[in-house]
Structure formats: structure tokens, C-alpha cells
C-alpha positions as CSV (number, residue, x, y, z in Angstrom):
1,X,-8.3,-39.0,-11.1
2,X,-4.6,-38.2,-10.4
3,X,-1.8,-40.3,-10.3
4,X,1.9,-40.4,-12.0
5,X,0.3,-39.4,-15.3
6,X,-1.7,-36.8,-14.6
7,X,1.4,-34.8,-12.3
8,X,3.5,-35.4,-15.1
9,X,0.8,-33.4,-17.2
10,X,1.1,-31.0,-14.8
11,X,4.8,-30.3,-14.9
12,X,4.7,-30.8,-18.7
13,X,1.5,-27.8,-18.5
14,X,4.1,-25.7,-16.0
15,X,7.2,-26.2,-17.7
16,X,5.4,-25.0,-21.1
17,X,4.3,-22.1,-19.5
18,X,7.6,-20.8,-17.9
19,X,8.9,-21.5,-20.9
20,X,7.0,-19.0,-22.7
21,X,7.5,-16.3,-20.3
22,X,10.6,-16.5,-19.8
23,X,10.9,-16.1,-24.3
24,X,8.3,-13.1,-23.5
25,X,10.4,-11.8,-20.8
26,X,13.6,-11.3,-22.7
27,X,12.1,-10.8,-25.4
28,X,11.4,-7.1,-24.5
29,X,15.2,-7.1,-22.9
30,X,16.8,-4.7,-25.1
31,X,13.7,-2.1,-25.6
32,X,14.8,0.9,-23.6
33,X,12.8,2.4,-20.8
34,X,12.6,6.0,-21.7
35,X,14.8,7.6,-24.5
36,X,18.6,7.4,-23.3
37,X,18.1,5.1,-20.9
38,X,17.9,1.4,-20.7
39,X,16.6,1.7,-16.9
40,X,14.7,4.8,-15.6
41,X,12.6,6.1,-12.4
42,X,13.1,3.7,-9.3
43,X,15.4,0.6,-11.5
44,X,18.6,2.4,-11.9
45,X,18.7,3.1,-7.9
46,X,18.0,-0.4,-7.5
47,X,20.8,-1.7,-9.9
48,X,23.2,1.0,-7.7
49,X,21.8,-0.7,-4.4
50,X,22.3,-4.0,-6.1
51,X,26.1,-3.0,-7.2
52,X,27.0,-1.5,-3.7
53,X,25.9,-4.9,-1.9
54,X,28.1,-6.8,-4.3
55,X,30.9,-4.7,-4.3
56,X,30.8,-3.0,-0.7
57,X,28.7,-5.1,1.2
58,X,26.4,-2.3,2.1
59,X,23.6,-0.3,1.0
60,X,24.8,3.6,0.8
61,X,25.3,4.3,-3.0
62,X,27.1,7.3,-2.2
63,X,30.2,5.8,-3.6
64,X,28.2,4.2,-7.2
65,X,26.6,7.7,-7.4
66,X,30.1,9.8,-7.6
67,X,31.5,7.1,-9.3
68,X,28.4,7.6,-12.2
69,X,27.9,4.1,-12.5
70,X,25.3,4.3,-13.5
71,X,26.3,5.2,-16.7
72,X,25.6,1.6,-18.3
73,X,22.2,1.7,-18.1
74,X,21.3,5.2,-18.0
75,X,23.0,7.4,-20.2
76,X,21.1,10.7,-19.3
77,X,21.8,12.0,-16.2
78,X,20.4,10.2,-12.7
79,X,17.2,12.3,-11.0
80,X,18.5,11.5,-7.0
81,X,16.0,9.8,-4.6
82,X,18.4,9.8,-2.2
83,X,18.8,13.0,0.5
84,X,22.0,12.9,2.2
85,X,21.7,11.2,5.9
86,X,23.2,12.6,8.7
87,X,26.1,10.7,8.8
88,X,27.1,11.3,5.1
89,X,25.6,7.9,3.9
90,X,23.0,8.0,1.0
91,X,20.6,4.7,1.0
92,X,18.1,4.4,-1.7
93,X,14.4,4.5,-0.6
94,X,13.6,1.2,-1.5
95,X,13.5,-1.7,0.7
96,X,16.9,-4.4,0.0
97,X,15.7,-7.9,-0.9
98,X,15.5,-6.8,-4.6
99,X,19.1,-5.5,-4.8
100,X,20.1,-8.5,-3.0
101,X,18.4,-11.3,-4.9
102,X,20.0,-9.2,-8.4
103,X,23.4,-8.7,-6.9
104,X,25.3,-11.4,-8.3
105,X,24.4,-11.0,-12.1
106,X,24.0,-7.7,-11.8
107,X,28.2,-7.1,-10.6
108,X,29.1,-10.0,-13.3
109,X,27.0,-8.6,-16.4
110,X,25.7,-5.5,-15.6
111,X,22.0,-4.5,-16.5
112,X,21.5,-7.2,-18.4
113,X,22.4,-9.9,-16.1
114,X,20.0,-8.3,-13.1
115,X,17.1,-8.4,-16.3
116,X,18.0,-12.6,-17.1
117,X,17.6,-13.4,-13.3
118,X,14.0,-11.7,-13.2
119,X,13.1,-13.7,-16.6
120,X,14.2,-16.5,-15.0
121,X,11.8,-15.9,-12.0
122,X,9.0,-14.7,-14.4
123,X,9.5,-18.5,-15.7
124,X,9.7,-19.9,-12.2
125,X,6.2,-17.8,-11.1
126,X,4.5,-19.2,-14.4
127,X,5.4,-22.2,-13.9
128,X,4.0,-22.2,-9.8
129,X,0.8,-20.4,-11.1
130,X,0.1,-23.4,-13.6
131,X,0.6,-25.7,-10.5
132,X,-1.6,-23.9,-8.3
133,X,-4.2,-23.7,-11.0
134,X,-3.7,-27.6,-11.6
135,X,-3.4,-29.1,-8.0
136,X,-5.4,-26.5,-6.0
137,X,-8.4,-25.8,-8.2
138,X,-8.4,-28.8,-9.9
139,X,-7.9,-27.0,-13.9
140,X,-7.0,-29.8,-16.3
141,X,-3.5,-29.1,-17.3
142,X,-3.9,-28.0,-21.0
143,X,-6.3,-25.6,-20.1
144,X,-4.1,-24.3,-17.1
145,X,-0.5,-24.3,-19.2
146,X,-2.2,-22.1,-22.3
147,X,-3.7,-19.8,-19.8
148,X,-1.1,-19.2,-17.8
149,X,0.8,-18.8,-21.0
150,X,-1.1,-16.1,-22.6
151,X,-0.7,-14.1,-19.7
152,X,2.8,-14.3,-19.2
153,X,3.2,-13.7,-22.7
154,X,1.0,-10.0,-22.3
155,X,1.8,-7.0,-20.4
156,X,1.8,-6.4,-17.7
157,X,3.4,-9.9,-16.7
158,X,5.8,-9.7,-19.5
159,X,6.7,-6.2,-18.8
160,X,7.8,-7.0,-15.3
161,X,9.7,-10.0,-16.4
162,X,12.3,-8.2,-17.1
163,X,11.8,-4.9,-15.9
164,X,14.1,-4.2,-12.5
165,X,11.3,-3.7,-10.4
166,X,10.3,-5.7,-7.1
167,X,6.3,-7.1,-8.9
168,X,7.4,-10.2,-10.0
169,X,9.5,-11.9,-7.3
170,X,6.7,-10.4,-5.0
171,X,4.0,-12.1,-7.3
172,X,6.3,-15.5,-7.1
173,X,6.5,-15.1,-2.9
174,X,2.2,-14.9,-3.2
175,X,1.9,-17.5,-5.6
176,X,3.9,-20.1,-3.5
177,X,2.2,-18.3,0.1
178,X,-1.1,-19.6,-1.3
179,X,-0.2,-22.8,-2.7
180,X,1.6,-23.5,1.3
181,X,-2.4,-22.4,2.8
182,X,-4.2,-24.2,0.5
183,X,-3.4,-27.9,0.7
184,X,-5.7,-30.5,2.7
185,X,-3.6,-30.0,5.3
186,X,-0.9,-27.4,6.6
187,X,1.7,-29.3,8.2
188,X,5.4,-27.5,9.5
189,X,6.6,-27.5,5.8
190,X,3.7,-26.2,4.4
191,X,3.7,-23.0,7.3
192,X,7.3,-22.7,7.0
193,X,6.9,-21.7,2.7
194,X,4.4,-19.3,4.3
195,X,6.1,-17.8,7.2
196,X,9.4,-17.6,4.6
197,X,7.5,-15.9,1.8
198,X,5.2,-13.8,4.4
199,X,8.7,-12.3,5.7
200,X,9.9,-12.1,2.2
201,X,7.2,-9.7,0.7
202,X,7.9,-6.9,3.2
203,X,11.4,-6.7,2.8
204,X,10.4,-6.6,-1.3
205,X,8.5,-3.8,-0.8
206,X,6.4,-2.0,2.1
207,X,3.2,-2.0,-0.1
208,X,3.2,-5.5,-0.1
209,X,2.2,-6.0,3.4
210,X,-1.2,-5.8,3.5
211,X,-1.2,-9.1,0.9
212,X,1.4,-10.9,3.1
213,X,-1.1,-10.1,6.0
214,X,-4.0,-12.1,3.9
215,X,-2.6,-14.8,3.4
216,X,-0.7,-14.8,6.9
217,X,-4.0,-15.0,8.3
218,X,-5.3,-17.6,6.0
219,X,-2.5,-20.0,6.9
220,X,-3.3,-19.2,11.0
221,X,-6.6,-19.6,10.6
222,X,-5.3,-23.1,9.0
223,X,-3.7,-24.1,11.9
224,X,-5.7,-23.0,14.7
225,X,-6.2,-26.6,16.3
226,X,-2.3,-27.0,15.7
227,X,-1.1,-24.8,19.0
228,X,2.1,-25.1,19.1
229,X,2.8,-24.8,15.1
230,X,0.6,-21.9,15.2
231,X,2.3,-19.9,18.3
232,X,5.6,-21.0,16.8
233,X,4.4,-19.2,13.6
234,X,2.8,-16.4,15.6
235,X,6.5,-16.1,17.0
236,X,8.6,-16.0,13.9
237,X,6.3,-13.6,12.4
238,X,6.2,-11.0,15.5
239,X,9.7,-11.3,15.6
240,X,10.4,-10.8,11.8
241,X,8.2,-7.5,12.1
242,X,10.6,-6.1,15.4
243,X,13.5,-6.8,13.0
244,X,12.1,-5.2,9.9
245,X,11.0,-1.9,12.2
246,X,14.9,-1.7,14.2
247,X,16.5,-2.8,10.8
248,X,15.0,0.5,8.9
249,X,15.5,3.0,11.5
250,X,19.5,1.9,11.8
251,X,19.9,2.0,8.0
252,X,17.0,4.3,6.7
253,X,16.6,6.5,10.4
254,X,12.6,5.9,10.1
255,X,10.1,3.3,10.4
256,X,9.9,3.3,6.2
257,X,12.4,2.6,3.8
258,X,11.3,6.4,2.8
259,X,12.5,8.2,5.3
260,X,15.8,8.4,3.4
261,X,14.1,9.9,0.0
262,X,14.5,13.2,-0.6
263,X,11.3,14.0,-1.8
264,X,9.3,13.2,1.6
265,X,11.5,15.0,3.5
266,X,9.4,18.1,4.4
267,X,6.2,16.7,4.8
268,X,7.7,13.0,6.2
269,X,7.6,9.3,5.0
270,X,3.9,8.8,5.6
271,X,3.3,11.1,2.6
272,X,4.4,8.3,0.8
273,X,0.6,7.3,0.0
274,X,-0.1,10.7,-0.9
275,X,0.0,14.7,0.7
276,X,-3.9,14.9,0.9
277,X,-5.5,10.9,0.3
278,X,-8.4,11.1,-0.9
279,X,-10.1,7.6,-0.3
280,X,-13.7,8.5,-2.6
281,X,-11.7,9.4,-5.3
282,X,-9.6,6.9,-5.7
283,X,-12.7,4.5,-5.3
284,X,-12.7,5.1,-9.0
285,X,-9.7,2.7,-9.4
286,X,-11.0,-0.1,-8.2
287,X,-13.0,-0.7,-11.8
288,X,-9.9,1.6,-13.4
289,X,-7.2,-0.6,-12.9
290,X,-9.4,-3.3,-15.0
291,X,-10.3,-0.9,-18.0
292,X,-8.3,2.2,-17.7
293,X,-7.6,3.9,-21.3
294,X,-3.7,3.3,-21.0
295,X,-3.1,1.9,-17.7
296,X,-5.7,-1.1,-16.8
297,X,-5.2,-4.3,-18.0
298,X,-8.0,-5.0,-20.3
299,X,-6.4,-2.8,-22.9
300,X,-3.3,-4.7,-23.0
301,X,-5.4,-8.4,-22.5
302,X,-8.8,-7.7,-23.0
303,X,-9.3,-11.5,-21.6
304,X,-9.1,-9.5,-18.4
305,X,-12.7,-8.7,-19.2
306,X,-14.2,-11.9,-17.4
307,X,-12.3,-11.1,-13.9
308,X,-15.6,-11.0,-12.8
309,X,-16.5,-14.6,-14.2
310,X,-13.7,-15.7,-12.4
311,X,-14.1,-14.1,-9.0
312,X,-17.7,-16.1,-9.0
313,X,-15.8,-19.1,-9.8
314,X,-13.7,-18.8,-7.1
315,X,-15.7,-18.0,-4.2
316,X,-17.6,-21.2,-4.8
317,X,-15.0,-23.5,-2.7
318,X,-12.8,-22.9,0.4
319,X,-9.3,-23.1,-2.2
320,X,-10.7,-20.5,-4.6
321,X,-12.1,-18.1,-1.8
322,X,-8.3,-18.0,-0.3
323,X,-7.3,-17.2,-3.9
324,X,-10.1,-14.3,-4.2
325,X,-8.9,-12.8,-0.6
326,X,-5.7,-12.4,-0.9
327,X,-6.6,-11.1,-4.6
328,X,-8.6,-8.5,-3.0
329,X,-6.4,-7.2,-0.8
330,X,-3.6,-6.7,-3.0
331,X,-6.5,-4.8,-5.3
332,X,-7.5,-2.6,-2.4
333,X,-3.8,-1.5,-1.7
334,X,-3.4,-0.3,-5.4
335,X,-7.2,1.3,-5.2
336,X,-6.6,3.2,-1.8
337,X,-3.0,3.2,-0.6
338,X,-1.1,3.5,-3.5
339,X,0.0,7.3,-4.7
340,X,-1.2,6.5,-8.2
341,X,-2.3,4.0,-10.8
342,X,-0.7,5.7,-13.2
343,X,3.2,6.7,-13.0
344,X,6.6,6.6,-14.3
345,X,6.3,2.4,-15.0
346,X,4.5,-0.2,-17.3
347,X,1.0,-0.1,-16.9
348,X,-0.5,-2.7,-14.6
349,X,2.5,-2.5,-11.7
350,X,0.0,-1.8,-8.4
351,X,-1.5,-5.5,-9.3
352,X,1.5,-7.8,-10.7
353,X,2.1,-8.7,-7.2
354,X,-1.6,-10.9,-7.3
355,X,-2.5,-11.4,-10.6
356,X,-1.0,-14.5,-11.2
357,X,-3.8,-15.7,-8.5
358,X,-6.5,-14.3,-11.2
359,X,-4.8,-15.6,-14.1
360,X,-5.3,-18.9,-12.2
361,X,-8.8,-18.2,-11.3
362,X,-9.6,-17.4,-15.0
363,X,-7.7,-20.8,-16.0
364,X,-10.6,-22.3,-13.4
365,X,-13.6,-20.4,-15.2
366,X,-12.5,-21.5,-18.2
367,X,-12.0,-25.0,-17.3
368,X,-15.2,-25.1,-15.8
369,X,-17.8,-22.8,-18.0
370,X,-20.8,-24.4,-20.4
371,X,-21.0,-21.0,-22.1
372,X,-20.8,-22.2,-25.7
373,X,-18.0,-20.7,-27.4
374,X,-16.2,-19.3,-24.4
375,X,-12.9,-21.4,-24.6
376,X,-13.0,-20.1,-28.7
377,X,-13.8,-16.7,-27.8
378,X,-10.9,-16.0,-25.0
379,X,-8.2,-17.8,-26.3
380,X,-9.1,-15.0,-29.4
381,X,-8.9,-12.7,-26.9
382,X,-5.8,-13.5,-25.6
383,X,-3.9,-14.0,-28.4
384,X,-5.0,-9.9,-29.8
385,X,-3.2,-9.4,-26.5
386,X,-0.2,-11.4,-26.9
387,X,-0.1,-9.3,-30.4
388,X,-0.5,-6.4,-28.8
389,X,2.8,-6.9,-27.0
390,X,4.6,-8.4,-30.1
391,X,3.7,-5.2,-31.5
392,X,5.4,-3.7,-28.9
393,X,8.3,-5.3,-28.9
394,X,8.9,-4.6,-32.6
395,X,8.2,-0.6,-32.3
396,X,10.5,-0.9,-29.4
397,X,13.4,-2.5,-31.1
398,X,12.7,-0.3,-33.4
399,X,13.0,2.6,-32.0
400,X,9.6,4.0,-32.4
401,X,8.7,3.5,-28.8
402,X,10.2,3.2,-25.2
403,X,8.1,0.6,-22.2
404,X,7.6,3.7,-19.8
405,X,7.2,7.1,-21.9
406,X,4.9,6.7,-24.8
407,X,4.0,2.6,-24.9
408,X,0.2,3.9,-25.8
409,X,1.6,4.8,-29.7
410,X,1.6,1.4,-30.2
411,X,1.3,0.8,-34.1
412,X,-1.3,-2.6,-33.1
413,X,-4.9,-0.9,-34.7
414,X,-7.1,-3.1,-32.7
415,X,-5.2,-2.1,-29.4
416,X,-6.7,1.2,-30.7
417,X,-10.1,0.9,-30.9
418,X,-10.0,-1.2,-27.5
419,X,-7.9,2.0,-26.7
420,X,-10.9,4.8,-27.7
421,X,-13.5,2.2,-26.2
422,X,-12.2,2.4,-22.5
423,X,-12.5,5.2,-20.2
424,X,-9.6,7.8,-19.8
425,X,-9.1,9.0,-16.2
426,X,-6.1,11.2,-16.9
427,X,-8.4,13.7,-18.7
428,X,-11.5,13.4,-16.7
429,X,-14.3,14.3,-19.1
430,X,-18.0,13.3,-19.4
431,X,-17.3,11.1,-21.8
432,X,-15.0,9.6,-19.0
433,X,-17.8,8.7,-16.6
434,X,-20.1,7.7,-19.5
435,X,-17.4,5.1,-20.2
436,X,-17.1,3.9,-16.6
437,X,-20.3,4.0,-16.2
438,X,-21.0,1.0,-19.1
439,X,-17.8,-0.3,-18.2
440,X,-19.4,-1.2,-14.6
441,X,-22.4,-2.2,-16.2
442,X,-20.7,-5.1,-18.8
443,X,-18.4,-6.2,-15.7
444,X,-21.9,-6.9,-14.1
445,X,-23.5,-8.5,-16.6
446,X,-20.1,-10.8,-16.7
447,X,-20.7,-11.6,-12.9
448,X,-24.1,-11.8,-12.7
449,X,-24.4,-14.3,-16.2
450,X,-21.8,-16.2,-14.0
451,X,-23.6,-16.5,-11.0
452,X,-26.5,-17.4,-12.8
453,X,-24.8,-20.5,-14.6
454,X,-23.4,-21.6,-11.3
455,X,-26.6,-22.2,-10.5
456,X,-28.6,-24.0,-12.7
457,X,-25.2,-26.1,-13.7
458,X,-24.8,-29.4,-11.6
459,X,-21.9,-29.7,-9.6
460,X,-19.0,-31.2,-11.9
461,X,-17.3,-34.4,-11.4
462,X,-14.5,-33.9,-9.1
463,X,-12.8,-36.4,-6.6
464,X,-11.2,-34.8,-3.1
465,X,-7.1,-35.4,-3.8
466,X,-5.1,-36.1,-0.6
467,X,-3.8,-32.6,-1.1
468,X,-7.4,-31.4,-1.1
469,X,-7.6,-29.5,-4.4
470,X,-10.4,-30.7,-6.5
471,X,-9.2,-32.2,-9.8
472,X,-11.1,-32.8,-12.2
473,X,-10.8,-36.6,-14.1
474,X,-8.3,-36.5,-16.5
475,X,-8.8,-39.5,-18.3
């Protein structure tokens, strides 16, 4: 049953939850990036971006880069990814939305002020993920707020609360995408949150597409019978991609924000996804970015382990198959398009953009298992990974560590032995593909123990809300 009560759970349950990440979020504010440097690999070029909008009203850092200004939060000097157009401007190879959403706080109070406004939308993307979990999949609100908790308070989420990267306002634009789609209906409001965040993720980032396509597809498909709301959408969106193409080859001269890096300029912006893709290969990533020695997630939140539990879960109802879709697609760009799983950044980055949409799936496994002991055993779980970045947070502080260049030093034992226990694909050994191998084998077991329950359980008590998620009673 809903009601007044049981919303105001729910904003109680989502205003807990931002709460805590945004306190995870800055709590890691002041641990530097690499050793001299507050910022480092592509966040000091989008601070510069962010300071020439705010200053010049442009992109071209040319100025910010003679000027060192970056100075403030980079003390060693600047690596350029910037090669010199032919009209003498220099435009970082990112796309602008980022620079522009960070320009304000970022020309008031510097490096700081551009990390408080992605806290603050770390909080507001908590806080949506609780509701989704609450009003579309129908997870009581307790069980939704400390889920969605835990993993805003655990890297990689709290890692890219405040670092100056593009993952968490892109994971905020998804989160509210697929609350807009799934609804019981999809009226001109609802498609207009979709069309607005759908032209938002591109503009975030170019890798973000294919996810923006998902659930662009999810709300058409919506709105089929609707003609007129869904040419009207068709419209907006075809004309949003013309703009994005002539935009980028006036102000980057190519169809990519990458045509202006420096480092693609012999072999062109395409190489972006890598000189010589190799698409078998990198099939290995699709269980790696899940248990990967120093770069999956289950190292750093080994409740990551039932992702399989929850992908069941969520492909038995029309809401949670939306959910696993545009899930999927966001996992297949950082399995086969991405250049690597493993760079210059906090480990998880390929996947922050849709894994507040598992979190919320595991929120609705949880809510909904008989496996006795299994609320016990993963809020255990969780919390050895909310240690795990405490820990963190304390080495950093105190010097011992920095979040991109040696994070895996990590004084936490147990992250250790979860640490030996997983495979490690940057030194590809047997033991490697022994450790993948049971790796597979456990996530299977996880899946195939689900599928089984789903089963033999009878279908829970659930009423059909006006908004068409499936809430369980709360009284």
C-alpha cells in the first residue's frame, strides 16, 4: 500500500541516502590525485575548460595554459591534450557540459568549489537511485536507503563524487532517464526528462551514447500509440544529434571532441577506442570489470558479488528488464569500446555512469530474497567495503597514498586477501585464467541459485501503484 506515509518514507529513505554520499564524497576532498597534484590526467583540463567558460566565455584554454593556472591544483607541470588548431585556438578534448555545469564554483573557489558541486550531485543521484528503487521496483524504503547508502559510501561511487570527472552527473542524467520510461504511463513530462537527459549524456561525454540510445529507445517504444508525442520526440532528438555533429566540427574541426587531442592526431580521432580493437580480448572484461584484482568493483564492495542475483531479479518484470537494458549497454561499452578498463583514474570509472541502476537492482534482490541470512550476510559485506574506503581516506590524508597512483597499498588487510583472491589481468598468468575461470563459475552459481528460487517462490504480495511500480505493502 502507498499513500502519504509510505512517500514520506521514501523521501526520508532518499534523503538519508544523499546524505551519506554527499559525507563520503567530501570526505575524500582533500586526498590528492597523484603526488603533487590535487587533480591529474583529464580533471585539470576540465577545471581550465571550466575556468575559460567562466572567465572568457569560450572553450580555447590557450590563454589558462600560458597563464599556468593551473597551478592551484596541479603543482607539477601539465602533460597537454591539447594540439594547437589551425587558427591558433587550443580546445581540450573533452566534450563541454562538465566545464559548464562546474563553472561557477569552480571561478569563485577554485578546485574545491568544482569538487562540492559534484558532492552535491553525488547526493542528488543517491537520493533519485533510492526513489527509483522505492517507486519503480517497489523496494521498501529501509531496505532501499541502506543500500543505496552503502554504495555511495564505497568506491567507486564515492570516488567519483568528488573526483572532476563527467561519471556521476552522467550516472544522475541515466538514473532520472529511467525513472521518466518507467512509470505506468509516459506522458509529455515524463518524455521531456527523457529527451532532456538523453541530449544531456552526449554532450557529458561521447562514450555515453550508446546508454542514452537504450533508454531513448525504451521511452519510444513507450510511446508508440502516442504519434504525435513520439514524432515530436523523434524530432528533438534528430535535431539535437545535427547540432551535436556541426557544433564539434566548428569548435573541435571533427566529428569527436578528439579531433583536437594531440595524441590522435596521426592516426585520427576514431583511434580513440584503440589503434588495433581487439573485440575477443576484451571479452575478458565483461566478468573483469566485476572481479578484477585492482580495478573491478568486487574488490572495493565485494556485495558486488550477487550482480548476478540481481540481474535475475530484474528481468522478471517489464520495470526491472528497462533497468537491466540500459545496464547492459553501458557494460558493453566499457567491455568493447572503451580503450581500457584500467587507466590513469579510480577503478570502476567505465561503469559509474549505470551502476546506480544495479545498486537499485541489488536493493530489489535483497528486498525480495528468502535466502536465510542474506540481508545479515551483505549488509557484512558492505560495510568491509565502506571500511575499505575509510581506510583509504585515512592513508590518503595521510599521505601514504594518492586516489589514482597507488590506491591498491591500501593498509585495509581484508581488502588484501579479497585482493590475492581475484584474478589480475595486468600480469596475465595462469594463475590469471584459473582465477577467472572460478570467478565465472561462483557468478553462475549466484545466478543460477537465483533463478532457481524465483521459481519455486510464490509471487510476493504487491499491488499495481497508479505510477505502475510494484510496491510492496508497507504496513
Amino acid at each position: 500500500m502507498t499513500g502519504p506515509g509510505a512517500r514520506r518514507r521514501d523521501v526520508a529513505a532518499a534523503l538519508a541516502a544523499a546524505t551519506v554520499a554527499l559525507a563520503a564524497a567530501l570526505a575524500g576532498l582533500a586526498v590528492p590525485a597523484t603526488w603533487g597534484a590535487r587533480t591529474t590526467a583529464d580533471e585539470p583540463h576540465y577545471l581550465l575548460t571550466a575556468l575559460s567558460i567562466a572567465r572568457d566565455g569560450d572553450l580555447d584554454i590557450a590563454d589558462q595554459l600560458a597563464d599556468e593556472s593551473w597551478r592551484d591544483f596541479h603543482a607539477v607541470d601539465l602533460p597537454l591534450q591539447e594540439q594547437v588548431l589551425p587558427d591558433g585556438r587550443m580546445v581540450s578534448p573533452h566534450d563541454p557540459l562538465l566545464p559548464l555545469l562546474l563553472a561557477p564554483a569552480t571561478a569563485w573557489f577554485g578546485w574545491v568549489g568544482a569538487k562540492v558541486t559534484l558532492a552535491l550531485l553525488a547526493a542528488a543521484t543517491a537520493g533519485a537511485t533510492v526513489l527509483l528503487a522505492t517507486r519503480r521496483l517497489g523496494v521498501r524504503p529501509i531496505v532501499a536507503g541502506v543500500t543505496v547508502a552503502v554504495g555511495f559510501a564505497s568506491w567507486p561511487l564515492a570516488a567519483y563524487g568528488a573526483q572532476v570527472y563527467p561519471e556521476m552527473p552522467a550516472a544522475l542524467a541515466t538514473v532520472v532517464a529511467v525513472a521518466a520510461v518507467t512509470g505506468h504511463r509516459v506522458r509529455g513530462r515524463e518524455m521531456a526528462w527523457l529527451v532532456a537527459m538523453v541530449v544531456a549524456l552526449p554532450w557529458l561525454a561521447l562514450k555515453y551514447a550508446p546508454v542514452a540510445a537504450a533508454v531513448a529507445l525504451v521511452g519510444l517504444w513507450r510511446v508508440r500509440r502516442e504519434r504525435r508525442l513520439a514524432v515530436a520526440a523523434i524530432a528533438v532528438l534528430a535535431a539535437a544529434g545535427v547540432a551535436w555533429l556541426v557544433v564539434h566540427q566548428v569548435v573541435w574541426t571533427g566529428w569527436t571532441p578528439y579531433a583536437s587531442a594531440d595524441h590522435f592526431v596521426e592516426r585520427g580521432e576514431f583511434s580513440v577506442v584503440g589503434f588495433e580493437p581487439d573485440p575477443v580480448g576484451r571479452s575478458r572484461r565483461l566478468v573483469g570489470l566485476l572481479l578484477g584484482r585492482d580495478f573491478g568493483l568486487v574488490v572495493w564492495q565485494p556485495a558486488f558479488l550477487v550482480a548476478p542475483a540481481a540481474l535475475v531479479v530484474g528481468l522478471r518484470d517489464t520495470i526491472g528488464r528497462t533497468l537491466v537494458a540500459v545496464l547492459a549497454a553501458g557494460w558493453l561499452t566499457a567491455t568493447f569500446v572503451a580503450l581500457t578498463m584500467q587507466g590513469w583514474w579510480v577503478p570502476g570509472r567505465q561503469v559509474v555512469v549505470v551502476l546506480p541502476l544495479l545498486v537499485a537492482l541489488v536493493a530489489a534482490w535483497l528486498d525480495r530474497t528468502d535466502w536465510r541470512g542474506a540481508r545479515a550476510t551483505m549488509l557484512v559485506a558492505g560495510l568491509l567495503g565502506v571500511a575499505t574506503f575509510a581506510w583509504l581516506v585515512v592513508d590518503g590524508l595521510a599521505g601514504n597514498l594518492t586516489w589514482v597512483v597507488d590506491f591498491a597499498t591500501v593498509g585495509d588487510p581484508l581488502h588484501g586477501i579479497r585482493r590475492a583472491l581475484l584474478p589480475n589481468y595486468l600480469q596475465v598468468t595462469t594463475g590469471t585464467w584459473v582465477r577467472h575461470g572460478v570467478g565465472i563459475a561462483v557468478l553462475g552459481v549466484i545466478g543460477l541459485a537465483t533463478v532457481h528460487a524465483e521459481r519455486r517462490r510464490s509471487p510476493a504480495r504487491a499491488d499495481a501503484e497508479p505510477d505502475g511500480s510494484l510496491v510492496h505493502d508497507h504496513q
